[in-house]
Structures are given as C-alpha cells and as structure tokens.
Jmol script that loads the backbone (N, CA, C; Angstrom):
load data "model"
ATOM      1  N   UNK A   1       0.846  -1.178   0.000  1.00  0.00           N
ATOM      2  CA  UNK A   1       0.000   0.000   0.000  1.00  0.00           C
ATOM      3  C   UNK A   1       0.893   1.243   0.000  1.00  0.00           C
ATOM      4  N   UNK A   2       0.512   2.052  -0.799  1.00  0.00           N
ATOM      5  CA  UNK A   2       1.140   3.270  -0.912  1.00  0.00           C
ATOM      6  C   UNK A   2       1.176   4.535   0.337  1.00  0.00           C
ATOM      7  N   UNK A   3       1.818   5.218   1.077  1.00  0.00           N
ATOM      8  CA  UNK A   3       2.190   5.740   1.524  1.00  0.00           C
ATOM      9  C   UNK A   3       0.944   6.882   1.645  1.00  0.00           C
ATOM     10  N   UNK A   4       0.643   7.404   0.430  1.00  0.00           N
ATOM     11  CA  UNK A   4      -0.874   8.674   0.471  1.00  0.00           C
ATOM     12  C   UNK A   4      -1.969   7.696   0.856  1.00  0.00           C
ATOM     13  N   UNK A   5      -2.317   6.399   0.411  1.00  0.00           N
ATOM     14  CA  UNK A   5      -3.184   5.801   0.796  1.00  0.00           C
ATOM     15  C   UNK A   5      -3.248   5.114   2.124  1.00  0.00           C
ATOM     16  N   UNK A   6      -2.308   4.936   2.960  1.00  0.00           N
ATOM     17  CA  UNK A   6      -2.359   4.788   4.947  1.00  0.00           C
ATOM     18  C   UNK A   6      -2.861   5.952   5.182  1.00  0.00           C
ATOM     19  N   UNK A   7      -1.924   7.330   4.384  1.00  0.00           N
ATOM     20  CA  UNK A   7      -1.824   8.398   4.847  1.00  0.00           C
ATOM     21  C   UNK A   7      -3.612   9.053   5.091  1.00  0.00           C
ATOM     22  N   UNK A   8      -4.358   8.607   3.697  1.00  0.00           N
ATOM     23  CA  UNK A   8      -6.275   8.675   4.099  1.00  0.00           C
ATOM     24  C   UNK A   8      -6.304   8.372   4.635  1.00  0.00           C
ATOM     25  N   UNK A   9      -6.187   6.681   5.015  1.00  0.00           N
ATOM     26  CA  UNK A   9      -7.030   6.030   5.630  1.00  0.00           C
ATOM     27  C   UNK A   9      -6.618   6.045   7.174  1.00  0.00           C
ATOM     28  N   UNK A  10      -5.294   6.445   7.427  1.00  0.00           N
ATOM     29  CA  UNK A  10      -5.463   7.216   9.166  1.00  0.00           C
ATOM     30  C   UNK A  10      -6.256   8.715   9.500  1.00  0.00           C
ATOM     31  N   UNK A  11      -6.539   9.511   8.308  1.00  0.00           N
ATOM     32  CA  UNK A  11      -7.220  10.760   8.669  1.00  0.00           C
ATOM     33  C   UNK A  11      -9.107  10.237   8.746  1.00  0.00           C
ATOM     34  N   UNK A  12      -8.969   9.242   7.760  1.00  0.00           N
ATOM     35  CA  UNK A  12     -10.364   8.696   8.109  1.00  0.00           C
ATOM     36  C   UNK A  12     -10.696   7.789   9.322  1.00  0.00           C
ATOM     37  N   UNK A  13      -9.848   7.443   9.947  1.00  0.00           N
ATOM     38  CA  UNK A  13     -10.174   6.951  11.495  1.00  0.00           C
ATOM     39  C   UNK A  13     -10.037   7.601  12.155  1.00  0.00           C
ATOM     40  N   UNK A  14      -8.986   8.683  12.259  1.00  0.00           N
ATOM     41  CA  UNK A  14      -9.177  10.045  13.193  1.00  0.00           C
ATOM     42  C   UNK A  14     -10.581  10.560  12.958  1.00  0.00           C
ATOM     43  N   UNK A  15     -11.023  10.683  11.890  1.00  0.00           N
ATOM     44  CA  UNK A  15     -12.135  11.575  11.978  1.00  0.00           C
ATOM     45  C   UNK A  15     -13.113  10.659  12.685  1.00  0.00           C
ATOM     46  N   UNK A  16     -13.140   9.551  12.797  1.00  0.00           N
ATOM     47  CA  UNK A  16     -14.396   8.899  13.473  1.00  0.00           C
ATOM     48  C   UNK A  16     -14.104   8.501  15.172  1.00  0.00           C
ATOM     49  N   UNK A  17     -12.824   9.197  15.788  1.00  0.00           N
ATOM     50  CA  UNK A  17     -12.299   8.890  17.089  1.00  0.00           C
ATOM     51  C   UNK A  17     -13.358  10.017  18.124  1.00  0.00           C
ATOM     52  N   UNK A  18     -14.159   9.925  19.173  1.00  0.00           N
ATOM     53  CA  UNK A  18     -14.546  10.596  19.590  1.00  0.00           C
ATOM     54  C   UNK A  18     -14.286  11.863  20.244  1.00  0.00           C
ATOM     55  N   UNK A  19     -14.610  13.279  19.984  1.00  0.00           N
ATOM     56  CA  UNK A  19     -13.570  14.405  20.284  1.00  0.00           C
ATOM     57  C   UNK A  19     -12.987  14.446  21.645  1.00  0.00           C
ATOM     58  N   UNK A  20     -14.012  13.514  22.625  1.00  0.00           N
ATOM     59  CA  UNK A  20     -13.180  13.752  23.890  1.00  0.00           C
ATOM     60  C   UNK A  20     -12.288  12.626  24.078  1.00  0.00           C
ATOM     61  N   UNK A  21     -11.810  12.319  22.838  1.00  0.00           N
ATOM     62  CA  UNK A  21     -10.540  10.673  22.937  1.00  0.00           C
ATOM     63  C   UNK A  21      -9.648  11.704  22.205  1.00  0.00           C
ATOM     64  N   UNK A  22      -9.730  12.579  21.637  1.00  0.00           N
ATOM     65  CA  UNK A  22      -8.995  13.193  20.470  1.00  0.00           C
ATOM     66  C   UNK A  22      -7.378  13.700  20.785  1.00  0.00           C
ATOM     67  N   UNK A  23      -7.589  13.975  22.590  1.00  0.00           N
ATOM     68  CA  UNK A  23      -6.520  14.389  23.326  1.00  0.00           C
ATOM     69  C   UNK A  23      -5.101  12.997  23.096  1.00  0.00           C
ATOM     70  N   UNK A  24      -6.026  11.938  23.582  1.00  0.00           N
ATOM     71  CA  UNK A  24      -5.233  10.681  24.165  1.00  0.00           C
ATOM     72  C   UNK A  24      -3.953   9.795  22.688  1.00  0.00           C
ATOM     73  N   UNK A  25      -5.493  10.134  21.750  1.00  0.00           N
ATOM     74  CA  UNK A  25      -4.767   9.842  20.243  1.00  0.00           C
ATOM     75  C   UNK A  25      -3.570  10.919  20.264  1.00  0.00           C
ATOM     76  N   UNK A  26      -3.610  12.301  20.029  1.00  0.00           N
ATOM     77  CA  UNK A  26      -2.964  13.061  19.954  1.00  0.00           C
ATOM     78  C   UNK A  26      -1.531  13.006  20.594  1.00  0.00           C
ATOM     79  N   UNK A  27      -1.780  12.738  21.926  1.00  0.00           N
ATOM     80  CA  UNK A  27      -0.423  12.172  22.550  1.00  0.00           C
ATOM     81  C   UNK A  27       0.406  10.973  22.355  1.00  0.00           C
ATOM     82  N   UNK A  28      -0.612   9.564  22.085  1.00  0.00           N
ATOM     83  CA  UNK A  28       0.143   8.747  21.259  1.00  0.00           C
ATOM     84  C   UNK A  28       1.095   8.668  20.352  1.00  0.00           C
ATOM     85  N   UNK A  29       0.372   9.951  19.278  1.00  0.00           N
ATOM     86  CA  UNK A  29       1.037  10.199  17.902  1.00  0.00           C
ATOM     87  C   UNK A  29       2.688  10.986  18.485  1.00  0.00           C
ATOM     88  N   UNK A  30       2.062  12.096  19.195  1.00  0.00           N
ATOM     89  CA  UNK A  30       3.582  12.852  19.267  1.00  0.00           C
ATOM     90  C   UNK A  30       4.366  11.921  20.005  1.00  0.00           C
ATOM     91  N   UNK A  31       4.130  11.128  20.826  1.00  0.00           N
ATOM     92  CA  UNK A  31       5.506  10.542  21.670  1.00  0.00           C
ATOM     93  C   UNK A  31       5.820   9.350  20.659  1.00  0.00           C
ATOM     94  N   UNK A  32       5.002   8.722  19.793  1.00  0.00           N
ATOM     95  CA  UNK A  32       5.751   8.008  19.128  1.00  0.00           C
ATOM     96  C   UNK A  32       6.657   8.667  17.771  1.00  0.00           C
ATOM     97  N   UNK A  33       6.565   9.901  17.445  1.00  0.00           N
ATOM     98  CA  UNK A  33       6.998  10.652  17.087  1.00  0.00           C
ATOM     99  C   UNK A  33       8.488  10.765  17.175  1.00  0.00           C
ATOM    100  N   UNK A  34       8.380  11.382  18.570  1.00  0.00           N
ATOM    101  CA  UNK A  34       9.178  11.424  19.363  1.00  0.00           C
ATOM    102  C   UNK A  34      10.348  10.549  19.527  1.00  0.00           C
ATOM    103  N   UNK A  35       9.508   9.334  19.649  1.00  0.00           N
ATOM    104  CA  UNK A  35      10.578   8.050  19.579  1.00  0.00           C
ATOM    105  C   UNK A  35      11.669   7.885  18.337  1.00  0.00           C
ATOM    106  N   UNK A  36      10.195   8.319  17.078  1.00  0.00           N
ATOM    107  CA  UNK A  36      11.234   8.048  15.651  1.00  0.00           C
ATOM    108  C   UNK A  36      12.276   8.965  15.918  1.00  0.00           C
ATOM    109  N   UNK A  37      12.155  10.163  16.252  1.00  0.00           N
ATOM    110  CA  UNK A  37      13.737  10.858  16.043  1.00  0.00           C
ATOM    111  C   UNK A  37      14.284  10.371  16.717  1.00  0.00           C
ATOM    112  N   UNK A  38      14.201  10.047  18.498  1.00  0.00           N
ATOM    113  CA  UNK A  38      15.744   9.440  19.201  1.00  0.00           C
ATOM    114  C   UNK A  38      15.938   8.308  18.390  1.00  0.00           C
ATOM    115  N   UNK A  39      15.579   7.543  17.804  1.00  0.00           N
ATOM    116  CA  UNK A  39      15.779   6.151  17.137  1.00  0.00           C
ATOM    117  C   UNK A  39      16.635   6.568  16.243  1.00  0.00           C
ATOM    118  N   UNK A  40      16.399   7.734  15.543  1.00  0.00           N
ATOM    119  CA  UNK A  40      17.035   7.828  13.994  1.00  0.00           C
ATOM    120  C   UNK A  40      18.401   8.621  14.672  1.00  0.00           C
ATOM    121  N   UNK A  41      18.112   9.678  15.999  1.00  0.00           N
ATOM    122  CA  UNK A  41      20.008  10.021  16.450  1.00  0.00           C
ATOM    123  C   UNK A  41      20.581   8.593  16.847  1.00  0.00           C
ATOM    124  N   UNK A  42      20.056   7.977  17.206  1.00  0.00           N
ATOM    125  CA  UNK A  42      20.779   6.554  17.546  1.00  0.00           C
ATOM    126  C   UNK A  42      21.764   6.257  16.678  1.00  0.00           C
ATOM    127  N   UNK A  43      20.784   5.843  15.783  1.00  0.00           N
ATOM    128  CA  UNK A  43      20.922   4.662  14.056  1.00  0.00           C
ATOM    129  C   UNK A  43      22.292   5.708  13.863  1.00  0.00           C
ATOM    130  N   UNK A  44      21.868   7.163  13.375  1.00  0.00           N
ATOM    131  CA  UNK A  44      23.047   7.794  12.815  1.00  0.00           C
ATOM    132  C   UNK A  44      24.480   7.536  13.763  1.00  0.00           C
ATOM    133  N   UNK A  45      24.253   7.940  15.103  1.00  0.00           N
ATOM    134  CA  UNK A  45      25.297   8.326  16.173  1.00  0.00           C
ATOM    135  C   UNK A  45      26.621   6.652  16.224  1.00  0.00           C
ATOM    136  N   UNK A  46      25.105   5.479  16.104  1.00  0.00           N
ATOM    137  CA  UNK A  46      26.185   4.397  15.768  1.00  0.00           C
ATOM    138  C   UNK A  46      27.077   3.779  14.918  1.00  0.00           C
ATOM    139  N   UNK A  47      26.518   4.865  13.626  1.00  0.00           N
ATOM    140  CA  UNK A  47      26.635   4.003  12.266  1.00  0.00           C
ATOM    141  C   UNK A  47      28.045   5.345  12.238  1.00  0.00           C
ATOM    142  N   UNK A  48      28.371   6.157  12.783  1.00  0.00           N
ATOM    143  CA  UNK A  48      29.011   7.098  12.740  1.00  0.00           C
ATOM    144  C   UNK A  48      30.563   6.750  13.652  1.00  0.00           C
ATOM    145  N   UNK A  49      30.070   6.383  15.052  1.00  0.00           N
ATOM    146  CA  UNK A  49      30.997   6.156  16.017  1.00  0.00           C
ATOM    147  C   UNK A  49      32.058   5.112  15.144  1.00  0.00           C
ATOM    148  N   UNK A  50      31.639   3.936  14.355  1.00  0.00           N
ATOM    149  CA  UNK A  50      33.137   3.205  14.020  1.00  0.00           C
ATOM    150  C   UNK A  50      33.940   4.066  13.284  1.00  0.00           C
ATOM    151  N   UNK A  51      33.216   5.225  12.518  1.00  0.00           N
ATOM    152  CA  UNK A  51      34.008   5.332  11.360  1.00  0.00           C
ATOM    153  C   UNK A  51      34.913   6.879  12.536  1.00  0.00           C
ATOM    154  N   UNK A  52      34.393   7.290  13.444  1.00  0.00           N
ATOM    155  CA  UNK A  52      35.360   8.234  14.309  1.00  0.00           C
ATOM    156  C   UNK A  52      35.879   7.630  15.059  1.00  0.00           C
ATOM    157  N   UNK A  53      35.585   6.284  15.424  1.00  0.00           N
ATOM    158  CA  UNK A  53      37.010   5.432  16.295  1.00  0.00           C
ATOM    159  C   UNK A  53      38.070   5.275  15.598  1.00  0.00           C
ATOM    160  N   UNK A  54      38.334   5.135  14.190  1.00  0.00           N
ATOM    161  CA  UNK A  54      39.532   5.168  13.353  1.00  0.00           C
ATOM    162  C   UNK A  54      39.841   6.709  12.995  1.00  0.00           C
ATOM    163  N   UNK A  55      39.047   7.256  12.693  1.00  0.00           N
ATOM    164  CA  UNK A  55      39.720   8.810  12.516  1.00  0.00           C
ATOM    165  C   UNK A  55      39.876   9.378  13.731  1.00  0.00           C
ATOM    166  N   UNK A  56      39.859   9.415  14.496  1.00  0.00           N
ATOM    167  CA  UNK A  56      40.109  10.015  16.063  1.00  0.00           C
ATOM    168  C   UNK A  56      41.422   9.180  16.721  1.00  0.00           C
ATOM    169  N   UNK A  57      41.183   8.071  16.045  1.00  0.00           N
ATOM    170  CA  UNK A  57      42.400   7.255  16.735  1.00  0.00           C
ATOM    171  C   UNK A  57      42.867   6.057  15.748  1.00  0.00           C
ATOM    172  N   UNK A  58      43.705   6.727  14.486  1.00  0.00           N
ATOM    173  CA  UNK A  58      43.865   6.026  13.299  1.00  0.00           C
ATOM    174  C   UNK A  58      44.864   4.822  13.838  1.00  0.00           C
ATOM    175  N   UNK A  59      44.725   3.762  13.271  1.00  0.00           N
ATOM    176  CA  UNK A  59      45.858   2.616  13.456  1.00  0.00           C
ATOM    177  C   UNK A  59      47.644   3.089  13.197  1.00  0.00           C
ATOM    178  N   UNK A  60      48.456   2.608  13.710  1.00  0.00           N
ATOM    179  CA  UNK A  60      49.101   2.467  13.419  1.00  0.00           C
ATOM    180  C   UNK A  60      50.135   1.317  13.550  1.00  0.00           C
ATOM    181  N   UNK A  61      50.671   1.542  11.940  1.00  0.00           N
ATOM    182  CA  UNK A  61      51.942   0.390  11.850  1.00  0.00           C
ATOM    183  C   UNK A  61      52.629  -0.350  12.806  1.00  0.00           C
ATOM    184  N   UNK A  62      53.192   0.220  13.587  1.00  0.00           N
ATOM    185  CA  UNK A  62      53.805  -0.252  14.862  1.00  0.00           C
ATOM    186  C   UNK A  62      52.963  -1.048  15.982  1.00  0.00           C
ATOM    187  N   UNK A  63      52.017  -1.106  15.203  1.00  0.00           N
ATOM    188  CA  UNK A  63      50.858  -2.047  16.234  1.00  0.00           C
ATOM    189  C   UNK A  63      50.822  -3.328  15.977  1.00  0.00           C
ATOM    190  N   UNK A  64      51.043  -3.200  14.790  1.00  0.00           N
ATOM    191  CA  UNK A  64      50.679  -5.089  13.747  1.00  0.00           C
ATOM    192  C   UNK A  64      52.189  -5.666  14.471  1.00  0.00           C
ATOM    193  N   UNK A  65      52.465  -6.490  14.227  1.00  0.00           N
ATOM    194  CA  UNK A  65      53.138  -7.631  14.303  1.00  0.00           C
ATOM    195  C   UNK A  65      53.530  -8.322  13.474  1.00  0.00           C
ATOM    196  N   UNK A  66      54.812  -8.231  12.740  1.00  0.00           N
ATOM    197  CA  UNK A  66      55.035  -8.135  11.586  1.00  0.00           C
ATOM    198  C   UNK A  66      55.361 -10.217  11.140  1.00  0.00           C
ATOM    199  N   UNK A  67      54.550 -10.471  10.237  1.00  0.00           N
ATOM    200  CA  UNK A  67      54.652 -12.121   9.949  1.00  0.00           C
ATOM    201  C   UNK A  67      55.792 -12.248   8.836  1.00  0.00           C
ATOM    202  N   UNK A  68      56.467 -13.232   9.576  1.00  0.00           N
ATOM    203  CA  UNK A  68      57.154 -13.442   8.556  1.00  0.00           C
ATOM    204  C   UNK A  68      56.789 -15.136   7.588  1.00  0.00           C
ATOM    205  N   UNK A  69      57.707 -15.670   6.532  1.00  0.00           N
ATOM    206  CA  UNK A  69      56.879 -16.777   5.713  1.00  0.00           C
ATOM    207  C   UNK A  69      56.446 -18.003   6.219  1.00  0.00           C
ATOM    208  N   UNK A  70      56.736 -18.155   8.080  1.00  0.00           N
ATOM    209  CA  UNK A  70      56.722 -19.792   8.264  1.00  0.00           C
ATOM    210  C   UNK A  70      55.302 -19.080   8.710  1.00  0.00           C
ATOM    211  N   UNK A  71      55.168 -17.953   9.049  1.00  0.00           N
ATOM    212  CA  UNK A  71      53.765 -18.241   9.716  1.00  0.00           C
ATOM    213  C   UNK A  71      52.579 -17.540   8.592  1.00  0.00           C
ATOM    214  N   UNK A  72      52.893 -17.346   7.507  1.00  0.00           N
ATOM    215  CA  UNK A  72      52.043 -17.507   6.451  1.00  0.00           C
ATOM    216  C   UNK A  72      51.699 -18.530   6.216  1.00  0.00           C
ATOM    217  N   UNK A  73      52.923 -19.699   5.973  1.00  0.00           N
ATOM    218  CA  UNK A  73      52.539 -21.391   5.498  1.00  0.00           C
ATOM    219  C   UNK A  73      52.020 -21.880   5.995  1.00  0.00           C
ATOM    220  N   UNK A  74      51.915 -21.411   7.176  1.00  0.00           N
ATOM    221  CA  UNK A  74      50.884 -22.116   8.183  1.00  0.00           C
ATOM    222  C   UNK A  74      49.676 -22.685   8.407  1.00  0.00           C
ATOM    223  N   UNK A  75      49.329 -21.007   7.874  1.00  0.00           N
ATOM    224  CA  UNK A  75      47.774 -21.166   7.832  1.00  0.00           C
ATOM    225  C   UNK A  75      47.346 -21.837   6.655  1.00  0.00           C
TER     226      UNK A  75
END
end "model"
wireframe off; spacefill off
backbone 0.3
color backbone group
C-alpha cells in the first residue's frame, strides 16, 4: 500500500475517534513521534561512532606484528 493511501485512511479513522478521545490519540502520535527521532540520532550516532574510532584514533603500523613466511605457510 502506498504511503498517500495509509496516509487517508489514518485521517479517516481520526475523523471517526470521539472528540473527547482526540486528546489521548494526539499524545500517542507525538511521543511516538518522538521516539522516531531518538531512534534515527541513535541509528546515525552508531553508524558514525566506528568510522570516528579510526579517525580520532587512526591505526598504526607499529601495532601489527610483523609475519614473517613460516607463519604464512601455516595457515
């Protein structure tokens, strides 16, 4: 289902929600709202953090352990 067509068919169940429920819906909507953005700083903030654990604190050479050919053949 297309996206404009949920998009009716939730304004057509709002319209049939009784006006003194209208509050309770209303708050539903914004805090789940709400939720989508902390969800989406999440998603970004994690998908972000690996790639600034290497630029903030790039590898270096002197870290590896340098193999030499018996322990290539090895494996």
């Amino acid at each position: 289902m297309q996206a404009i067509e949920l998009q009716n068919q939730l304004i057509e169940e709002i319209k049939q929600i009784p006006a003194d429920k209208l509050a309770e819906i209303y708050d539903v909507i914004h805090y789940f709202l709400i939720g989508l953005k902390q969800e989406t700083k999440v998603e970004i903030k994690s998908q972000n953090s690996f790639f600034e654990t290497y630029i903030n604190n790039p590898i270096k050479l002197n870290q590896f352990t340098p193999l030499n050919r018996d322990d290539i053949y090895e494996r």
